[in-house]
MDAnalysis code that builds the backbone (N, CA, C; Angstrom):
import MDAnalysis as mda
import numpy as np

u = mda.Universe.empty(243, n_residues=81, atom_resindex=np.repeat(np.arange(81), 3), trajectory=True)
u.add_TopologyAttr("name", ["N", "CA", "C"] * 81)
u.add_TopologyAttr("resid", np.arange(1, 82))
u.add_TopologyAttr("resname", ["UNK", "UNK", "UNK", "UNK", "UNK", "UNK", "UNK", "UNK", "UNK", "UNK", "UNK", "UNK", "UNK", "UNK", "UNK", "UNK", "UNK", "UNK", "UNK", "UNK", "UNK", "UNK", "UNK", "UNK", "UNK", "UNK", "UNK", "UNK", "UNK", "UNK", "UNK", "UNK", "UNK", "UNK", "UNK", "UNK", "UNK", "UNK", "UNK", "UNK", "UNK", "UNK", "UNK", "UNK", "UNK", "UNK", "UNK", "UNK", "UNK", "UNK", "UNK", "UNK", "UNK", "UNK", "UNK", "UNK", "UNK", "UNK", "UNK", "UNK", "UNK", "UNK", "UNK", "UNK", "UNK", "UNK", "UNK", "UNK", "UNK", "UNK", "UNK", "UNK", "UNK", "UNK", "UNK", "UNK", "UNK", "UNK", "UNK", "UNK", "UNK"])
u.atoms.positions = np.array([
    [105.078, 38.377, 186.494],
    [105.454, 37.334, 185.572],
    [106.057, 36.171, 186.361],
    [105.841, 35.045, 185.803],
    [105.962, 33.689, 186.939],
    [106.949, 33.345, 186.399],
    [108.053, 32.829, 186.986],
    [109.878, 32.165, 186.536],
    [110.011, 31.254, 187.614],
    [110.223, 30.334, 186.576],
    [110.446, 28.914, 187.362],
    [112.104, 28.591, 186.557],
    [112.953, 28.205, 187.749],
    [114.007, 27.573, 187.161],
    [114.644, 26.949, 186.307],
    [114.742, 26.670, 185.464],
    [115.430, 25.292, 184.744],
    [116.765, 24.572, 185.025],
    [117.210, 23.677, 184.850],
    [118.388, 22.525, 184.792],
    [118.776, 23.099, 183.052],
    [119.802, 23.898, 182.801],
    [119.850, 23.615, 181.218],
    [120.731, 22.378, 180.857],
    [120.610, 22.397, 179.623],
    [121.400, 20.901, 179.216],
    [122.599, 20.567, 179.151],
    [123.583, 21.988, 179.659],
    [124.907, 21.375, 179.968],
    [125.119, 21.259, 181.588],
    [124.100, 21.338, 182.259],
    [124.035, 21.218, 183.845],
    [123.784, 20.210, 183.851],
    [122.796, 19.315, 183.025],
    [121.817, 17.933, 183.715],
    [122.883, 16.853, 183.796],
    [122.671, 15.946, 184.654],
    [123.215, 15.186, 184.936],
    [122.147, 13.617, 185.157],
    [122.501, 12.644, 185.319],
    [121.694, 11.516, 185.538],
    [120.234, 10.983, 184.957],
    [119.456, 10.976, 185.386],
    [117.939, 10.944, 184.776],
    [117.605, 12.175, 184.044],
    [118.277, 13.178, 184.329],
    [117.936, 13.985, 183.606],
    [118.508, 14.325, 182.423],
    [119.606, 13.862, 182.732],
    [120.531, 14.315, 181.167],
    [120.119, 12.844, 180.306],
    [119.946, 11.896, 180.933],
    [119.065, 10.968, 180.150],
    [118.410, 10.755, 179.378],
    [117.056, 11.915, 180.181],
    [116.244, 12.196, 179.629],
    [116.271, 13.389, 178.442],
    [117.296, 14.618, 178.833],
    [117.252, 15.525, 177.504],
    [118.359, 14.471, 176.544],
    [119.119, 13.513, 176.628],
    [119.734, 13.258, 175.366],
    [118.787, 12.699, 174.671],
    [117.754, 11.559, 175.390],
    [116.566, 11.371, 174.263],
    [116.192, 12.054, 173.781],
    [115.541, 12.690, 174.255],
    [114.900, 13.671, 173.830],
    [115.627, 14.750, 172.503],
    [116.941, 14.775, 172.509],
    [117.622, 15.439, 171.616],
    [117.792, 14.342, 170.408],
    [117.899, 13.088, 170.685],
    [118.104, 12.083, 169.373],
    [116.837, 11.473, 168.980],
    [115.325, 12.090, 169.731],
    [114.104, 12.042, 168.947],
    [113.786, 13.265, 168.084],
    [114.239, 14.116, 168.924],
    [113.754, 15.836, 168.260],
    [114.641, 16.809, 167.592],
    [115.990, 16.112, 167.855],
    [116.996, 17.149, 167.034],
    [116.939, 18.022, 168.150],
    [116.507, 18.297, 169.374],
    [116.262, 19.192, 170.369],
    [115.350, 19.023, 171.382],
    [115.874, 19.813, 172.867],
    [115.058, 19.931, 173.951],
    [114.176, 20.752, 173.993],
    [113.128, 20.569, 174.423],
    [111.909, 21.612, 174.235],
    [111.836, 21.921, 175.738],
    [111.180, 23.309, 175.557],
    [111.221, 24.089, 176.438],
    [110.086, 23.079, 177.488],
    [109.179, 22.980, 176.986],
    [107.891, 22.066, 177.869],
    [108.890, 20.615, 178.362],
    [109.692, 20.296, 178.331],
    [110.370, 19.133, 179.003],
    [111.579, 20.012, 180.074],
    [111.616, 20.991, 179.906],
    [112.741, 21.853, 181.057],
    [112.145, 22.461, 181.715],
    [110.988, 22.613, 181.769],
    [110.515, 23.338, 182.441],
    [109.969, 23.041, 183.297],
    [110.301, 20.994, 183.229],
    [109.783, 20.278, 184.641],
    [111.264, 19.613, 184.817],
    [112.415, 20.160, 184.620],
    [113.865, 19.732, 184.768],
    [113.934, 19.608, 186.465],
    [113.327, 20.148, 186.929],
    [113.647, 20.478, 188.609],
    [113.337, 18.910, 189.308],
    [112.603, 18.315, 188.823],
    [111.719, 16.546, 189.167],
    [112.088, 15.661, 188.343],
    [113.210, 14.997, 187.808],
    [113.303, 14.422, 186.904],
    [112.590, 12.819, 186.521],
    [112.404, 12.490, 188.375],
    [110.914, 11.225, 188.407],
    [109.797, 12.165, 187.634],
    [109.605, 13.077, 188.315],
    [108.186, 13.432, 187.531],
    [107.877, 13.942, 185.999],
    [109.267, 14.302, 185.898],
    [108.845, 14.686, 184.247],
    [109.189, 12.857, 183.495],
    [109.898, 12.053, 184.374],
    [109.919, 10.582, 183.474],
    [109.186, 10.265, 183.656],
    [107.607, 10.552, 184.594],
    [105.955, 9.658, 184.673],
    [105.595, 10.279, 183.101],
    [105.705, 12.007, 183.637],
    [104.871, 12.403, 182.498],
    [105.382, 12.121, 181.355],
    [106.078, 11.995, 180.297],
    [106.884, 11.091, 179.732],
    [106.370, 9.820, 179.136],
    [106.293, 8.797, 180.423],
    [105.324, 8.087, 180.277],
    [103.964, 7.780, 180.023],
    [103.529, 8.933, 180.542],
    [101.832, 8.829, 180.222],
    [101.898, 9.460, 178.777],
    [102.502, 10.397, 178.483],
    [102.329, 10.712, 177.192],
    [102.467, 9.505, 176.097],
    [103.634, 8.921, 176.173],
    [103.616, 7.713, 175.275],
    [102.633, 6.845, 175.622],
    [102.031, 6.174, 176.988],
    [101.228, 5.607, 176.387],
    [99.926, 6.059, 176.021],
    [99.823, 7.129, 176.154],
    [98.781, 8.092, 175.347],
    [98.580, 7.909, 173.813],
    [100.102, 8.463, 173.786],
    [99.719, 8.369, 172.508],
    [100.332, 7.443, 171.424],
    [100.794, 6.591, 171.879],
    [101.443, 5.308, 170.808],
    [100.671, 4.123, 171.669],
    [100.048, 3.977, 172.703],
    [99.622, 3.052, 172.950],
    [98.419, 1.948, 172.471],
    [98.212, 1.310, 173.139],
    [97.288, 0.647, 172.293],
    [95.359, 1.303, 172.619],
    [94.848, 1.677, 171.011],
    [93.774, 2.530, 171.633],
    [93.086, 2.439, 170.643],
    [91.379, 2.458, 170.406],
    [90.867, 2.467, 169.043],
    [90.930, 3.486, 168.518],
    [91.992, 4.555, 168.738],
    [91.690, 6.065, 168.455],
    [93.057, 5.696, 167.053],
    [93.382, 5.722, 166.209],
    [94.503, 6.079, 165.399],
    [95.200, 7.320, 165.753],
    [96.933, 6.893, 165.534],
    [98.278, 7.702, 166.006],
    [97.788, 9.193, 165.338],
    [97.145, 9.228, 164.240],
    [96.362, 10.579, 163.702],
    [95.328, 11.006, 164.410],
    [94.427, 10.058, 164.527],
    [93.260, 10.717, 165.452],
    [93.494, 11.685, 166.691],
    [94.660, 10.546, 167.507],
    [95.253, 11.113, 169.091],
    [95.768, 12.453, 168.599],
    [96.780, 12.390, 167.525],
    [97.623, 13.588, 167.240],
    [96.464, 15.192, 167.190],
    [95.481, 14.609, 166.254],
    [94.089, 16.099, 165.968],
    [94.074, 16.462, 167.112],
    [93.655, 15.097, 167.927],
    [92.352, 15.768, 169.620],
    [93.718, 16.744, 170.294],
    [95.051, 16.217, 170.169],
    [96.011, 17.173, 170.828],
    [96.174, 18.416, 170.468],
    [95.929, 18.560, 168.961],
    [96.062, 20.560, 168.272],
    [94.744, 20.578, 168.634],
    [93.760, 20.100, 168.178],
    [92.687, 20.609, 168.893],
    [92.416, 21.435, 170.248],
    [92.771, 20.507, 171.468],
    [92.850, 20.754, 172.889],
    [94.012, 22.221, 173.354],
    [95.624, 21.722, 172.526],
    [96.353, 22.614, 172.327],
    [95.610, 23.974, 171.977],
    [95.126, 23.404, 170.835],
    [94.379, 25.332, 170.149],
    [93.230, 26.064, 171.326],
    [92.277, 24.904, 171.645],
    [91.676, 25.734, 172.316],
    [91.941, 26.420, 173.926],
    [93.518, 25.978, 174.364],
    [94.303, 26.163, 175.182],
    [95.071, 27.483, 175.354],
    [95.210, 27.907, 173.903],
    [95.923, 28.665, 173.411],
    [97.569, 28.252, 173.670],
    [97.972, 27.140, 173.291],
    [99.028, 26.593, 173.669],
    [99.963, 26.190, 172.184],
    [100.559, 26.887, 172.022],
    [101.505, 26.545, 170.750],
    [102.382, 25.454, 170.730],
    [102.129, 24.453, 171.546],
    [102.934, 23.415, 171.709],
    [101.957, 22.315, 170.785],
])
């Protein structure tokens, strides 16, 4: 079984605690898929980034459309996220 570290949220500090307080005053909570790249806190703020402009960006796809192709991709992933 593979175990990778985490930063939990009364450890983080700087970009990272940054990043989980957003993340807590968008979601009511930190999700496990954002701690689980706690160790890089540049790299989980790219990915971050690409996600938004993924998916709020400007695209002929509608904020619904993007949202399907993601449970879609998710489902056939087997990824409950």
């Amino acid at each position: 079984m593979a175990f990778i570290e985490i930063v939990d949220e009364n450890e983080a500090n700087g970009l990272l605690a940054d990043i989980y307080d957003a993340a807590r005053n968008r979601a009511g909570r930190v999700y496990n898929i954002l701690k689980i790249q706690s160790q890089n806190p540049d790299a989980l703020q790219a990915m971050l980034g690409l996600y938004v402009a993924t998916m709020r960006g400007e695209s002929p796809l509608t904020r619904a459309q993007r949202e399907m192709l993601a449970v879609v991709v998710s489902r056939a992933n087997n990824c409950h996220y």
